[in-house]
C-alpha positions, 0 to 999 in steps of 0.5 A: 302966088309968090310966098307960102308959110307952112304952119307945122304944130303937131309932133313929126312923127306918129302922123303923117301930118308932117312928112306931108307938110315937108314934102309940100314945102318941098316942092313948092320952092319956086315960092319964099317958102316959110315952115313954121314949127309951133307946139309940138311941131318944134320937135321936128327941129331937134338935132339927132334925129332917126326916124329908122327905129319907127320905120319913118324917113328922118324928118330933120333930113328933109330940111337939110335937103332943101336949102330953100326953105326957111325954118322958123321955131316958135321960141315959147313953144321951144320953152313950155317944152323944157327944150334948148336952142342948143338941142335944134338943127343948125338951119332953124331960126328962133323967133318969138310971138310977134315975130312969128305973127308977122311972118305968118302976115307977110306971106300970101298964103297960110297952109295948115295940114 
């Protein structure tokens, strides 16, 4: 397997459904690894972030520590939740529908946790 998208669509902190979907796209680096951040999901791309007042690692350091991997946001999800571009880490691309569809098609294989 060459290429592997990560679907994230719940929110980064009160599961462990996102560290483990990080920590998966971690080591899968040898890959083309695509994190996808849909629904509640986009809320791991927010600048600013400090997981320390939850006892939780910072999510969004994560993502720092990986160069490798591509992080996609769903733009309509960013919208439906009042948030801006401007408020999102520096490393996420900003796609839309059809763009973050054909992403989803183009890899080998889809992980959803």
């Amino acid at each position: 397997m060459r290429s592997a998208f990560y679907l994230l669509d719940v929110a980064p902190y009160g599961s462990e459904k996102a560290y483990g979907l990080l920590n998966a796209s971690a080591v899968s680096i040898e890959m083309e690894v695509t994190l996808g951040l849909y629904a509640d999901g986009v809320y791991l791309a927010l600048a600013g972030q400090d997981g320390q007042a939850l006892a939780a690692p910072t999510m969004s350091d994560t993502i720092y520590a990986y160069p490798e991997i591509r992080v996609l946001a769903h733009e309509p999800s960013l919208a439906r939740r009042g948030l801006l571009c401007e408020s999102l880490i520096e490393r996420v691309e900003l796609v839309d529908d059809a763009d973050f569809l054909q992403r989803i098609r183009a890899a080998e294989c889809l992980i959803i946790l």
